[in-house]
Every structure is written in structure tokens, then in C-alpha cells.
C-alpha positions, 0 to 999 in steps of 0.5 A: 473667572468671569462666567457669561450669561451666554453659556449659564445653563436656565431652567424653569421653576413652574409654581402651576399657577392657576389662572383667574376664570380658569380651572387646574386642569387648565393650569396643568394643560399649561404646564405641560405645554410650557416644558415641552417648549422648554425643552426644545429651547433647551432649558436644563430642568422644569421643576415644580413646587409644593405648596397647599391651601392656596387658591393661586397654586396646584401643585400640591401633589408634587410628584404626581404632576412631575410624572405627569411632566415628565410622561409628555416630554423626553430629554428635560429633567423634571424634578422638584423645586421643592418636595417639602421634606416635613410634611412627607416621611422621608421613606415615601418620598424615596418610594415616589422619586425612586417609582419616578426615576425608574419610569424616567431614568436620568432625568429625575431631581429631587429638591428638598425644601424645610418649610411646610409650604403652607399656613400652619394650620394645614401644615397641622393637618399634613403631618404624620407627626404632629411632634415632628419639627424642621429640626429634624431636618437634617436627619430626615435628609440623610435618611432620604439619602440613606434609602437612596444608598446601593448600601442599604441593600442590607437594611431592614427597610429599604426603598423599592424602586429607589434604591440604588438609583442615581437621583440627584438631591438639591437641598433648597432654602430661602435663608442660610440654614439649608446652604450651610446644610449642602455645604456640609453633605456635598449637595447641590444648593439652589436659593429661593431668591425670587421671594427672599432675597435678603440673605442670597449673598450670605447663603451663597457664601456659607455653601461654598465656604463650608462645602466639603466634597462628596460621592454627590458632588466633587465643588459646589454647585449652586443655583438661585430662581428669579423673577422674570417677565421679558417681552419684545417691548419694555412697556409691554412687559412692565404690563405683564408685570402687573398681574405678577404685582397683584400676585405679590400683593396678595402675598404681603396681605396674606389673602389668596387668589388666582393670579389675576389679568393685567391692569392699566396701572398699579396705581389705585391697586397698592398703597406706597407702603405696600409697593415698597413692601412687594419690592423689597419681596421681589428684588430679585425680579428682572422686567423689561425688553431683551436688551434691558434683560440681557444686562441686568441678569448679566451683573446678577451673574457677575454678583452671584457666581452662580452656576444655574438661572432658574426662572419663574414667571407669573404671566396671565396670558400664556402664549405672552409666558411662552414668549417670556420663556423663550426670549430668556432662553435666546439670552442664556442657550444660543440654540433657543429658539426664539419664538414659540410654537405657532399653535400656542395662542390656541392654548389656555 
């Protein structure tokens, strides 16, 4: 059956991006401002990422800022996008998304990703085990949930908050290794196909094909995160957009800066072979007016089946981010509302 764009529910991946001239405390002021409109335009869930070592990103201390999320709203579900499983033992992590769900109940998620979310150099420094690997992956995961488990009551060690709580578990991926994992534990799946876009159809395919219900989930339930800029206009989004190209830039050239103002033009600022590089990255990115958008996320709709939008948008100026956001959700919730809070331009 044909799904419509119209009923698809959207969330937010928020990568707290720190803004150039701007500190991460006003990175985080952002953030929280950002969910509380989400919120009250009805997007499901505000996720966070984790990543370190990286002057663009402050979201290392994942959980600390999804509490911090979560204290300044009420009803979103504020989760991880992802926690990065090898850097973590799985034990803490139960503890800290357990002391989370305690403090906000029903409204906690847990999305694991495989990779260190870093260059190797700090991963080398995150670890507890220098020996461990993202072979271990799938143990790591079922020990997770395993401390999750009312059965392990019993068990010698025990996560405490955590235990017994209802928190849902995504497992995250960018190629088609974590899909088929999801599949095979009835976990939710989500697809990091605002970066990797390459293998999304193979990793969708593998879920579905090789998911076998579960106590977690009784059919598949799959999600991908795109890029998306929407403005009122085309042209004042494809501008926006340029900050969003810079950030990509930096990205294929391995350097790391915080996402940078808006230009005239990209030309000048990428060679031929690098804005066809940062184009086959970012495939998966939707830029325009509402019309434009409206259309394009609806055949992305059509060619995926999935059944969740998340949405990520690298935007300088944050009351233009708000107005993305909200324009996205007037697309995808018929209650959004379509303009941003009147005190958001006061905002950093």
C-alpha cells in the first residue's frame, strides 16, 4: 500500500552543531529551543548524536545532553541517534539510558550505532578495552538488552535504574551489516542515509527479508535521516544551503570546522571533483521551497516504504532552522504549525 507523505511520522536528528563565532553553550541553548518547537509542531522524536574530536560537533556527552533535552520539554521522545556502542561498556550505558527513562518515562530511546563516531586516534583514547572491536557488536547489543530484561532480576550483575524499564532499542547503520542485525533481533532500524547513501535500498531490503518478530517488535520498522533545507523560497534555500556544502566540504577534505555563514556562491570555494564528491555524500539531501520539497520527499517515500522521516538540517542562522523545521513539518504533520515562535530571531 501506497504510504503518504501527509501521515509519515518526522523526527529530528540534531548533531548540535556549533555555529562559527558561537560557543557550545550556544549550541545547546539551540538545541533545546529547536525541540521545544518540535514539539509543539509534533515531530515524534529529537535524537542526538555522538561524535567527538570534532570542532563542528558537541554532542559528545550524549546522554548528559538528552537530559538535558528531555528536562526542558514534555511529551517528545528524546533519545540517541546514535549512543556509539564500542566506546561505551554496555553495562553504563544501560545505567545511564535506564537513570534517563526513570527521570522521563516513556519518552526515552536508545539507538545504537557500530562505529566510534570519531577518528581512530580518539577512539584509541575512548576505549576501555584497547583489544575490543566492532566485532563485538553483536554480543555488546544483547548484553545491553539483556540488562534491559525484568529477567535478569536474578543475575549477578544488574542495571539499577534500568532494569525492567520499557526502552525502546534502534539499532543504527550506514551500510548493511546493522540492518541485517535488526532484522535478525526484531529491533527497530534506522539508516544513516543523510552521509552514506550508497547502500540505503540493500540495507532496507536485508531488515525486512531477514526480520523475525520479536517481544520488541511484532514487523519491521524502519526509518532513514535525510538532509533537508526548506525555505519559503527556492533560491533562499538553495543559499542556506551553502553553509550545509561548506560543512560537507570539510567533511571530504578531512578538516573540522564549525559550520560556517552562508556564501554568494560555492564557486571558488569547491574544485569540480570535490562538489561532485560532496554530491555523491549528500545524495540523499532535499533543498528547495515547500512545493519542490513536498514532491521529492514523496518519491524518496515511494522508493523506500519507510516507515519514519528523520531529518537533519545543517542551517547557520537559527530562526531560518526553525522555519526549515517547521516548514517540514506543515509537510509531514497537518497540525504542525507553520511558523516559528515570535521570540526565535531573539535567539542565537
Amino acid at each position: 500500500m501506497k504510504k503518504n507523505l501527509a501521515q509519515l511520522p518526522v523526527s529530528i536528528l540534531d548533531l548540535a552543531v556549533i555555529l562559527d563565532g558561537h560557543t557550545p553553550a550556544d549550541t545547546f541553548r539551540n538545541t533545546l529551543a529547536l525541540a521545544q518547537h518540535a514539539e509543539r509542531w509534533g515531530y515524534r522524536r529529537f535524537w542526538l548524536a555522538e561524535h567527538h574530536n570534532m570542532a563542528s560537533i558537541a554532542s559528545s556527552a550524549t546522554a548528559v545532553l538528552i537530559g538535558h533535552v528531555a528536562g526542558g520539554t514534555s511529551r517528545i521522545r528524546v533519545g540517541s541517534g546514535g549512543v556509539m556502542l564500542p566506546n561505551h561498556a554496555p553495562l553504563v550505558v544501560a545505567e545511564q539510558f535506564g537513570t534517563l527513562a526513570t527521570l522521563y518515562p516513556d519518552r526515552i530511546d536508545l539507538g545504537l550505532g557500530r562505529a566510534p563516531g570519531t577518528d581512530p586516534l580518539t577512539a584509541q583514547a575512548l576505549r576501555r578495552d584497547l583489544q575490543g572491536s566492532v566485532e563485538d557488536f553483536p554480543a555488546h547489543v544483547q548484553e545491553l538488552l539483556q540488562y534491559f530484561s525484568a529477567d535478569n532480576r536474578t543475575s549477578r550483575v544488574r542495571a539499577i535504574p534500568g532494569e525492567g524499564l520499557d526502552i525502546p532499542v534502534w539499532l543504527l547503520g550506514s551500510s548493511t551489516y546493522s540492518a541485517q542485525l535488526a532484522g535478525l533481533l526484531g529491533l527497530p532500524f534506522a539508516f544513516a542515509s543523510h552521509f552514506a547513501p550508497a547502500q540505503l535500498q540493500a540495507a532496507l531490503h536485508l531488515y525486512r527479508e531477514n526480520f523475525r518478530p520479536s517481544a520488541y517488535l511484532a514487523e519491521p520498522y524502519a526509518a532513514a535521516c535525510v538532509n533537508v533545507i526548506a525555505a519559503d523560497t527556492g533560491a533562499e534555500a538553495e543559499h542556506l544551503a551553502t553553509s550545509f556544502y561548506q560543512l560537507a566540504l570539510n567533511i571530504i577534505r578531512g578538516t573540522s570546522r564549525p559550520l560556517q555563514p552562508p556564501v554568494a556562491s560555492m564557486q571558488g570555494v569547491w574544485s569540480d571533483m570535490e562538489r561532485e564528491a560532496v554530491g555523491q555524500m549528500m545524495a540523499y539531501s532535499f533543498v528547495g521551497g515547500p512545493a519542490k520539497l513536498e514532491r521529492q520527499l514523496q518519491t524518496f517515500l515511494d522508493a523506500t516504504g519507510i516507515d519514519e522521516l528523520l531529518a537533519v538540517s545543517h542551517i547557520y542562522d537559527h530562526p531560518a532552522r526553525l522555519r526549515s523545521y517547521a516548514l517540514l513539518g506543515s509537510l509531514c504533520q497537518p497540525a504542525a504549525v507553520a511558523e516559528p515562535a515570535p521570540d526565535a530571531a531573539r535567539l542565537v
